[in-house]
N, C-alpha and C positions, 0 to 999 in steps of 0.2 A: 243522159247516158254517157259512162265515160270513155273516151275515145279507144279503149283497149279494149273494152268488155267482148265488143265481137270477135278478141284474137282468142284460137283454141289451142289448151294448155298443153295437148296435146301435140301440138305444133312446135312449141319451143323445143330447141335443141339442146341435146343432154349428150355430153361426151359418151365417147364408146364407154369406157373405164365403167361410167354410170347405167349404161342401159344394160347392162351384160354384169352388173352384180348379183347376186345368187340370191335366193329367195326363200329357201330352203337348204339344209345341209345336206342333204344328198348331191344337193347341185355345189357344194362350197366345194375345193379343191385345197388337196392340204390338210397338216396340222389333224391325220391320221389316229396318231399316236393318242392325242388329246378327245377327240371325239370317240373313239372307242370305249374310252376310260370312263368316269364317274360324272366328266360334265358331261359329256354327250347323254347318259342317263338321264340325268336330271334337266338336260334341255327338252328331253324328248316327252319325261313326264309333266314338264309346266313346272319346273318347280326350283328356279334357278337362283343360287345366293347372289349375294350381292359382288362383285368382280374388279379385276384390274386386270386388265390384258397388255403384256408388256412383249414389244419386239418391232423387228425394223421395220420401215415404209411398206406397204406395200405387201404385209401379210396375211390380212386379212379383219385386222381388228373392228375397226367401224360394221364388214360387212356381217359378221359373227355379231356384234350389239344386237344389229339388225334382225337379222333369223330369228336369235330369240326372241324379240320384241315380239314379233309375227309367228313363231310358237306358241308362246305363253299369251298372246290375242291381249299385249299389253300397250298401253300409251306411252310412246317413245318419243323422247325430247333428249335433244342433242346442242350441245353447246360446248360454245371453245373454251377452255379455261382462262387463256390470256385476253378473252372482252367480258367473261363474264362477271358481277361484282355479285354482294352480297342481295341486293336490292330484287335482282334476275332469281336467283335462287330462292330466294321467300315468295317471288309469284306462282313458282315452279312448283313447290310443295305446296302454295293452296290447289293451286288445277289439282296436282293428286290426288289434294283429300277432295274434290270435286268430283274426279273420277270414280275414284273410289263409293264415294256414298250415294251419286247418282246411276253410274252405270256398271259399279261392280268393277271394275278395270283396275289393275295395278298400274304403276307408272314404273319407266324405266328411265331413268335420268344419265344419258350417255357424254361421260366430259371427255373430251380431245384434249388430248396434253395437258390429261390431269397433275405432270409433274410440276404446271406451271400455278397451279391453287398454291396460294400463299395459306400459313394458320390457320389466320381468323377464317377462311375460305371451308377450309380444310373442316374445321372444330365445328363451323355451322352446320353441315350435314351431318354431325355425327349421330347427333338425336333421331333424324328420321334413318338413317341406314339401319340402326339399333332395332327403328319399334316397326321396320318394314312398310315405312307410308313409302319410303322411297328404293327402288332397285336401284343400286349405284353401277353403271360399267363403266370402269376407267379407261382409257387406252394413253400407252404413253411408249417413247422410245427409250427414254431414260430408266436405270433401275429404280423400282420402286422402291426399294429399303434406303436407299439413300435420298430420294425425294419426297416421299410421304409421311407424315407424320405418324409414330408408332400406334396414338389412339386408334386413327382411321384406319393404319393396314390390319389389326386384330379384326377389324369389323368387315374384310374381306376377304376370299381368296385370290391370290395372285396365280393368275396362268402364264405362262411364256411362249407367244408362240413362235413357232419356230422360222426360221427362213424358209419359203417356198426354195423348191430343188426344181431345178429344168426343165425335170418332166411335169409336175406340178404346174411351171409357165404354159410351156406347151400347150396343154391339156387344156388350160383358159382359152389359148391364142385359140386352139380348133375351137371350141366352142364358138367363139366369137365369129370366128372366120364363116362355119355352119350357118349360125344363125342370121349373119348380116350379107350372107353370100358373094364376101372379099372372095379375089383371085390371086393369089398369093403361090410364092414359090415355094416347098418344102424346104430347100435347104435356105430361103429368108427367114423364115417360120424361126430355123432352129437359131439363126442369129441374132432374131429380137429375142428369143427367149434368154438364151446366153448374156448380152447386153443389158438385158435387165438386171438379172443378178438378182434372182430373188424378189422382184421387185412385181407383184401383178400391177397393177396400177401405172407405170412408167410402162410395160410393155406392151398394156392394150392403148394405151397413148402413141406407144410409138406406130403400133400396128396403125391405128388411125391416121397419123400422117403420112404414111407410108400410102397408103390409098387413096391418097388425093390424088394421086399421079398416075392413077390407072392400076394395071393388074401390079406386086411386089413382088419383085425381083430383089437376087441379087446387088446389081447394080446402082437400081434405084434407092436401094439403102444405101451403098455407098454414097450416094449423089445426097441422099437426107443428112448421113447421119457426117459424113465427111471424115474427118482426121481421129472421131471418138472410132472409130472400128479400128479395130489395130490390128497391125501383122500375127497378130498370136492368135489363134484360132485353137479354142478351146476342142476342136470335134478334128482337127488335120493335123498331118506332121510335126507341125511343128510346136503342139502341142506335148507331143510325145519327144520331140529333140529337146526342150530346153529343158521338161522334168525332166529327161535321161542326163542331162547336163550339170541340172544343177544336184542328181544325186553324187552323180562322178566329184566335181567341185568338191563337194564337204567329203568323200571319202579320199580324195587328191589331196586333201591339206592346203586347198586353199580359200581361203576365206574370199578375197575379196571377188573373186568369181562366181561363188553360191552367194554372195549378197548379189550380187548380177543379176544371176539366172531367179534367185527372189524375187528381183524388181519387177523385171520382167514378167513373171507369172501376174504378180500383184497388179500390174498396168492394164494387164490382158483379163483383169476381172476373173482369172483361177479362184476354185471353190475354196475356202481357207480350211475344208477337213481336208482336200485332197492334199493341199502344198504339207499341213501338221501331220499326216500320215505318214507321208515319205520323211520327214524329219526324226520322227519315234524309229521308222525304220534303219534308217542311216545310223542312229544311234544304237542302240544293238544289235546291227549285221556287222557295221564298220568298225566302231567303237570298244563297243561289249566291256570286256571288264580288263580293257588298258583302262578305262575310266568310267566306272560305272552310274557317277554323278550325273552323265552324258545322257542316259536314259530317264532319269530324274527329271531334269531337265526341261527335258522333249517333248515328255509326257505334262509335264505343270504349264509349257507351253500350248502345247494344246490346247489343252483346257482352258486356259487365260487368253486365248487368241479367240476361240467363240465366245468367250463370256466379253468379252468388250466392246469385239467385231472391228471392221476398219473405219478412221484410216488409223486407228492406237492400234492394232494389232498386228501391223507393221513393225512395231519395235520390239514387242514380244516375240515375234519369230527371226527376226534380225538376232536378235540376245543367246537364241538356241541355235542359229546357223551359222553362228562364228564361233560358238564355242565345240560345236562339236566337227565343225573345219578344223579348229584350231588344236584339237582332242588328239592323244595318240591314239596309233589304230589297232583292231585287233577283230578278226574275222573267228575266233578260234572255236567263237560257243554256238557259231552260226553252221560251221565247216561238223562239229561234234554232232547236231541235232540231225544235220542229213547225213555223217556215215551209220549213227544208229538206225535212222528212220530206215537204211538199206539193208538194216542187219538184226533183225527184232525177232529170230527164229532164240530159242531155249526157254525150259522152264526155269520159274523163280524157282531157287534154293528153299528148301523146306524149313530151313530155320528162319527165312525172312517173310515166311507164308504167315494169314491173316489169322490170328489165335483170339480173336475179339467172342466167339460162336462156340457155343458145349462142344464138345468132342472134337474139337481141332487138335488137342494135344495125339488123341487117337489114330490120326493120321499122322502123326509125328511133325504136325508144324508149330513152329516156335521153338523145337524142343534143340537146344545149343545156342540157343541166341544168344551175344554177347552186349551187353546193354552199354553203349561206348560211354555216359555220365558217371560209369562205376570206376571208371578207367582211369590213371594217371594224363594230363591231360584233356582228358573227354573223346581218348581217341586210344582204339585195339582194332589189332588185325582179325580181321574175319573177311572170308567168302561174300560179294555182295553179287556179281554178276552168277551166270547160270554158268552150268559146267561146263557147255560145249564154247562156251565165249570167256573161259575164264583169263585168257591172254588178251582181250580186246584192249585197245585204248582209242577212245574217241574223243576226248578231252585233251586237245595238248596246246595249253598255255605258250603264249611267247613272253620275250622278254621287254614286252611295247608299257610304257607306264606302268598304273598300280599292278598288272597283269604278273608281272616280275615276282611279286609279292606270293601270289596265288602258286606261283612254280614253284618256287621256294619252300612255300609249307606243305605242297602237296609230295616233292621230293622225298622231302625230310619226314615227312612221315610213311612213305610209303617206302623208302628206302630199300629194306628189309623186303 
């Protein structure tokens, strides 16, 4: 008998992270968007392609492998890419066809950091992904089009999943906390989930060390986590002073104070849509069209700041926050939207009314209209507000950057 047999396996210890993964998708949290849609269908019918799930630590990927594995009542094998060789993977696809032909069972062949399969790695599987002896799910952090070979990505769908969001952490941390009957502080609760940053995995971790030491407090998160908690607290004041700062900054003109209040945010683990929100905004409330490049920008910012994530997404919103610090400024299309939005009383003018519908001419809409492309220019005077607004101006241009430009032609032609 060997010295171990009488330990039970039940016995060994399994991190929080592990006892408290989902087992089912109702229980998975997160990544909403994606399970409502066509894979959640088709997890739910049994009947799932073959995959690459691409996103950061601690999203969920491994535990989504899983679910389906234990939906579709399939045989799931897991292996890391960077120990596996060519030799692992031919054993891998006999069990299949073994399952396959003795007990009916599909196989789900799950590789971690599938970015790291070389070719020949890569080109091996592609035969059984094709003829279905093998379910491929990949997970990786890396984008997939730039790490996978184009044969193998055709022979899958790639999902993205998303960063878990706060409340999403949360929503883990109680679980956990319910089931394992931790004594924990609410507002610790909201600090590990914050701290995490998207991350389930790192925060039922930390939840777990956190509990060594008795009920989790405030405090004793200070005491664990030490100099990683920073002054900037994403849920307190001074959450709301340094974004109120760093929007002043870039509408102040001064750059090297909104790279500041940047750093700052970025240090403090700030959510990278909320800091790209306020940049889009800054750039057309402040900006507008002294330089309307400014909102181009801001917006390609964004976009390029989740798509790489940090710590490169740092330089992407650095690129957008000095340049539109740097921007002249111009409130004018911001100050136009809300004196109309105050003043929205009169009818449309009949000649600008919708003539698209039979008998519109009958009610006499359309009938004067001046078609400004027939125009010297591309431009004639006509009536465009309603009669009782017909002295309005809500539009008034300064003379900050390209904005000059816009005064000038709109002068000149409205001169008259």
């Amino acid at each position: 008998m060997d010295l171990f047999d009488n330990i039970n396996d039940d016995k060994i210890y399994q991190p929080l992270a592990e006892r408290m993964r989902p087992q089912t998708l109702s229980d998975f949290a997160g990544q909403e968007k994606i399970l409502r849609g066509a894979l959640g269908k088709m997890i739910a019918q049994g009947q799932t392609p073959s995959l690459i799930f691409f996103g950061e630590p601690g999203t969920g990927k491994t535990t989504l492998a899983k679910i389906i594995a234990n939906t579709t009542a399939s045989n799931f094998v897991k292996v890391n890419a960077a120990l596996s060789g060519i030799s692992e993977l031919r054993g891998i696809v006999k069990e299949a066809d073994d399952q396959r032909k003795f007990y009916r069972k599909g196989t789900i062949l799950f590789i971690d950091e599938i970015h790291r399969f070389n070719k020949g790695q890569q080109d091996f599987l592609l035969p059984y992904v094709e003829d279905g002896r093998i379910t491929l799910i990949g997970a990786t952090t890396e984008n997939p089009f730039f790490e996978v070979n184009a044969a193998l990505l055709s022979r899958v769908k790639i999902v993205r999943l998303s960063k878990l969001t706060t409340d999403d952490i949360k929503k883990i941390l109680r679980r956990a906390v319910d089931a394992e009957g931790f004594n924990v502080e609410e507002r610790a609760l909201e600090i590990i989930a914050d701290f995490a940053d998207g991350d389930a995995r790192m925060a039922l971790n930390l939840l777990e060390q956190a509990t060594f030491a008795g009920k989790v407090t405030v405090e004793s998160l200070r005491d664990l986590l030490g100099e990683r908690i920073r002054r900037y607290d994403k849920k307190g004041d001074n959450h709301y002073d340094t974004a109120s700062a760093f929007i002043k900054s870039m509408r102040g003109s001064d750059p090297d104070a909104a790279i500041f209040y940047l750093a700052k945010m970025i240090d403090g683990g700030e959510d990278l849509t909320f800091i790209a929100r306020r940049i889009v905004i800054c750039a057309a409330e402040d900006v507008g069209n002294a330089d309307p490049q400014a909102l181009i920008l801001a917006n390609a910012a964004a976009q390029a700041a989740q798509f790489v994530g940090l710590p490169e997404a740092r330089i992407i919103l650095a690129q957008a926050v000095t340049y539109i610090a740097a921007a002249p400024k111009s409130n004018a299309a911001y100050l136009a939207i809300d004196k109309a939005l105050a003043d929205t009383q009169g009818d449309v003018p009949k000649h600008l009314r919708d003539t698209h519908y039979k008998g519109a001419k009958a009610f006499g809409h359309g009938i004067g209209y001046k078609y400004p492309h027939d125009f010297p220019n591309h431009f004639v005077h006509q009536q465009y507000l309603p009669d009782k607004k017909i002295s309005a101006r809500y539009y008034e241009p300064t003379t900050q950057g390209a904005e000059v430009k816009i005064k000038q032609r709109l002068e000149s032609l409205w001169k008259n």
